[in-house]
C-alpha positions in Angstrom: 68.8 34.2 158.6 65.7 36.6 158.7 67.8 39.4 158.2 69.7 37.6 155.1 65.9 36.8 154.0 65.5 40.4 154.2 68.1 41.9 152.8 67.6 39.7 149.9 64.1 41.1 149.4 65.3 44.6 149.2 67.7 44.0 147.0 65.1 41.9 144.8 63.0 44.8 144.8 65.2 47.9 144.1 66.7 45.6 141.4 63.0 45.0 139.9 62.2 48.5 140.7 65.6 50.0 138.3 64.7 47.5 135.2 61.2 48.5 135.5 61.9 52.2 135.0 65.0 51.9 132.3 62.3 49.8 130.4 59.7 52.3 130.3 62.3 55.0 129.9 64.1 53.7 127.1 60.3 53.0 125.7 59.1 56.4 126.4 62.0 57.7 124.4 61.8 55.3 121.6 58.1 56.4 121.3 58.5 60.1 121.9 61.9 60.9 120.4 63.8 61.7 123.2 67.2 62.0 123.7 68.5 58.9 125.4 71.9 58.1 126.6 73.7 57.5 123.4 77.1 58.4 121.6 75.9 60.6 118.8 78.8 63.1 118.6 78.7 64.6 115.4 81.4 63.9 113.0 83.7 66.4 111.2 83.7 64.5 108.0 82.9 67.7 106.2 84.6 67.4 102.3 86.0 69.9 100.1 84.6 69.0 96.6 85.0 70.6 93.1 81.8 72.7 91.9 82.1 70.9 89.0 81.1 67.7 90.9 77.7 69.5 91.8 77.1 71.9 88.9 73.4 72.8 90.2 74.5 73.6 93.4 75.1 77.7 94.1 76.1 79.8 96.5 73.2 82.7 97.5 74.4 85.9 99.2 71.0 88.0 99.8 70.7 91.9 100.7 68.0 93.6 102.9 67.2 96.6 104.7 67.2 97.0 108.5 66.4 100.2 110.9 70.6 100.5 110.7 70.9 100.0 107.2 71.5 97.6 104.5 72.7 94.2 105.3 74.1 90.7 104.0 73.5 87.2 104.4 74.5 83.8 102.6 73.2 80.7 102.1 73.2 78.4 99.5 70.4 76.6 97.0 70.2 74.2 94.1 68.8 74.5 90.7 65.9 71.6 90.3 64.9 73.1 86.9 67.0 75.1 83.9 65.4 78.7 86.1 63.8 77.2 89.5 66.4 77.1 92.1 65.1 75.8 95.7 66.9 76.8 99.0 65.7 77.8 102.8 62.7 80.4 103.2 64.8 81.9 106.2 67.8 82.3 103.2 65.8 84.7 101.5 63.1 86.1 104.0 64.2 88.2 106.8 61.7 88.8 109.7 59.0 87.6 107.4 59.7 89.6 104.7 61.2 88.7 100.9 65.0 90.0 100.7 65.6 93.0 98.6 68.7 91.7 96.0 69.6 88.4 95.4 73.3 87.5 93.8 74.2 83.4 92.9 77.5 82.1 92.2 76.8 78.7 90.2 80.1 76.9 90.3 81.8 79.3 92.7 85.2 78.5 94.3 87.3 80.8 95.8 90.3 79.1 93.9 88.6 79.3 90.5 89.1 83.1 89.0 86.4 82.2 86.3 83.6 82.1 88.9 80.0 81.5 87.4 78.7 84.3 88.5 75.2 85.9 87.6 72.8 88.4 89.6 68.8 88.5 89.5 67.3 91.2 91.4 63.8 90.7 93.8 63.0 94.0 94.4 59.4 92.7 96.2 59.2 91.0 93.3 56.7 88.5 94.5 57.2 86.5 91.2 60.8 85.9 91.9 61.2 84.2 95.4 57.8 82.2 96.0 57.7 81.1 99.8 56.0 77.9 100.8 52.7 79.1 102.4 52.6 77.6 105.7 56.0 78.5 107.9 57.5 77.3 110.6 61.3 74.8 110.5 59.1 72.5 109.1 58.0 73.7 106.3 61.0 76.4 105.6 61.0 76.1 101.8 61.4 78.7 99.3 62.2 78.9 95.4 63.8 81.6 93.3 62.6 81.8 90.0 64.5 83.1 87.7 63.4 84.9 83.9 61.8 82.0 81.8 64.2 82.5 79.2 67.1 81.5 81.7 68.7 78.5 81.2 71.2 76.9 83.7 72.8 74.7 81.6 74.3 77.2 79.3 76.2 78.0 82.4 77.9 75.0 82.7 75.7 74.1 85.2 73.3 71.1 86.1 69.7 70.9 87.9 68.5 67.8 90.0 64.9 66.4 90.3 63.6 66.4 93.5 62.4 63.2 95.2 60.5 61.4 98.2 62.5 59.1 100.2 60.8 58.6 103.6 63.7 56.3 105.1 66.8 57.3 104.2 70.0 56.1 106.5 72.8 58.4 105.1 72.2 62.1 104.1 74.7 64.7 102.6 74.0 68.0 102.1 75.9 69.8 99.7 76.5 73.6 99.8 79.1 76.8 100.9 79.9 76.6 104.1 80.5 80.8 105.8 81.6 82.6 109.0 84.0 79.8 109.1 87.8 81.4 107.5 88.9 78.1 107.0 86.2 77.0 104.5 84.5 80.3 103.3 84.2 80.4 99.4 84.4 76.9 98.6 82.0 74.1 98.3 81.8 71.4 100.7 79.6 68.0 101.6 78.9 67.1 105.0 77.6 63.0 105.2 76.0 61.6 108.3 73.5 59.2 109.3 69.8 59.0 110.0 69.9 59.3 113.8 65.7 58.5 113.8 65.0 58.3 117.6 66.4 62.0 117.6 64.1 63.4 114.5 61.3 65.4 115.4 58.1 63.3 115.3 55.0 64.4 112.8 57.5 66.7 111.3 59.4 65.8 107.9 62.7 66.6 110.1 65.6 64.5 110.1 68.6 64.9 112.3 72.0 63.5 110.6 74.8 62.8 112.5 77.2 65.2 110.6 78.7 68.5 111.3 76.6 71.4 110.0 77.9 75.2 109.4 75.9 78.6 109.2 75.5 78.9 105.2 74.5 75.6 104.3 71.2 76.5 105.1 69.4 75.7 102.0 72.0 73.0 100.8 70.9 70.3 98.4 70.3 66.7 100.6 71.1 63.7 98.7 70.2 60.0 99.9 72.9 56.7 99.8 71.4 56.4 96.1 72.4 60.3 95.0 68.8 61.4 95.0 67.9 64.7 96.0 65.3 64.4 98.3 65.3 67.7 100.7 67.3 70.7 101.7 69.2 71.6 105.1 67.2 74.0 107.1 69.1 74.1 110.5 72.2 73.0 112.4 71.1 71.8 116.3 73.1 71.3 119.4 71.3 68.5 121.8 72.7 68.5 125.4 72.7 64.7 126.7 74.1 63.7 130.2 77.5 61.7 129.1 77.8 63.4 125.9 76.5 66.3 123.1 75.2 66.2 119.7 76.3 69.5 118.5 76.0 71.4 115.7 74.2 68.6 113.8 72.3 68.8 110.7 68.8 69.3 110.5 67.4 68.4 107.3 64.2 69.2 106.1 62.8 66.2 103.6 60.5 66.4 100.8 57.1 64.4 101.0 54.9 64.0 98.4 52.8 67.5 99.5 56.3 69.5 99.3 57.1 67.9 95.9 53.8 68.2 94.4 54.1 72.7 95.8 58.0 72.2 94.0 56.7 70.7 90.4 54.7 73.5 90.6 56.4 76.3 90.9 58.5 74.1 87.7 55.8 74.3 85.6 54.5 77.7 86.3 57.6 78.8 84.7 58.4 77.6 82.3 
């Protein structure tokens, strides 16, 4: 019986001893944002669309200079004014410096032969690309202005006003996928949802649950409501013990200090 008594006490104790811990795990990761045991496998619901479903969107192929010569890059950006298109600093900056030639293709498909295609130059043209002053993933924001007597509409495209939207639960990014041979060339939207207790905290970071790819950096970010309201910056793989969140989107939202620098560089040229 004393033994049984025992016995009985240990297990009450170990048993106290585990809920005590999950608890103030699970709280601990609640509060800090860390990755806790959960199924958040990315999925590939990556779609094809038409460019004429996102006219402002464009794909961004930038040139720059290295020690072993000239090289290329892609990304892609959307117009949120008839001449201010906004993408990713890191799309047109390249170890801290502004890219050297700039090409867009507004409305570009591979399967369309009339491709919307226009060049601008930025030969250290600090007028042209305008980075947002502070740096770092978080605030890895750029625009490309374009001459003030552009106008995007005449070629057949669209631009989108940026918003603030500080809870949304389902983002898609819209942009031109590259380095991938299956969806080079054409445009494509990745949807996902708001995975919060992975975002980064006092950071205007958002992690979505959908499949990212290299050249979307920059993409348009709409909310459930079709708002623009921030830009993908990043695409993160999270190791977790029963499972992976791989090659997610990160998505950099506006907030009203972002939006305020954005109507800015709007108004300074028009």
């Amino acid at each position: 019986m004393k033994t049984f008594k025992v016995l009985k006490w240990l297990v009450g104790t170990l048993f106290s001893t585990i809920t005590t811990i999950a608890i103030s795990y699970f709280a601990t990761a609640y509060i800090t944002h860390t990755p806790m045991y959960i199924k958040t496998t990315p999925t590939s619901n990556i779609v094809k669309v038409t460019p004429d479903t996102y006219p402002g969107v464009s794909l961004i192929k930038t040139m720059y200079t290295t020690s072993t010569g000239k090289m290329n890059s892609y990304g892609s950006g959307i117009f949120i004014s008839k001449n201010v298109m906004v993408t990713a600093a890191h799309v047109v900056t390249h170890n801290g410096k502004k890219v050297d030639h700039i090409e867009y293709g507004l409305g570009w498909d591979n399967d369309i032969s009339d491709k919307h295609t226009r060049t601008t130059h930025v030969p250290g043209d600090t007028t042209s690309i305008k980075v947002y002053d502070n740096g770092g993933q978080n605030n890895d924001i750029a625009v490309i202005k374009f001459p003030k007597y552009f106008d995007v509409t005449k070629w057949g495209g669209a631009y989108y006003t940026p918003n603030v939207n500080k809870h949304p639960k389902t983002l898609t990014a819209i942009g031109y996928p590259m380095n991938n041979k299956n969806l080079n060339g054409h445009l494509y939207k990745s949807t996902g949802d708001v995975v919060p207790i992975l975002n980064k905290p006092n950071t205007n970071l958002t992690l979505v649950n959908a499949k990212g790819y290299h050249g979307m950096s920059g993409s348009g970010t709409f909310d459930e409501n079709d708002n623009l309201i921030g830009i993908q910056v990043a695409i993160q793989t999270i190791e977790m013990p029963f499972d992976e969140f791989k090659d997610a989107n990160v998505i950099l939202q506006f907030n009203q200090e972002k939006l305020d620098w954005l109507n800015e560089q709007i108004e300074d040229n028009q």
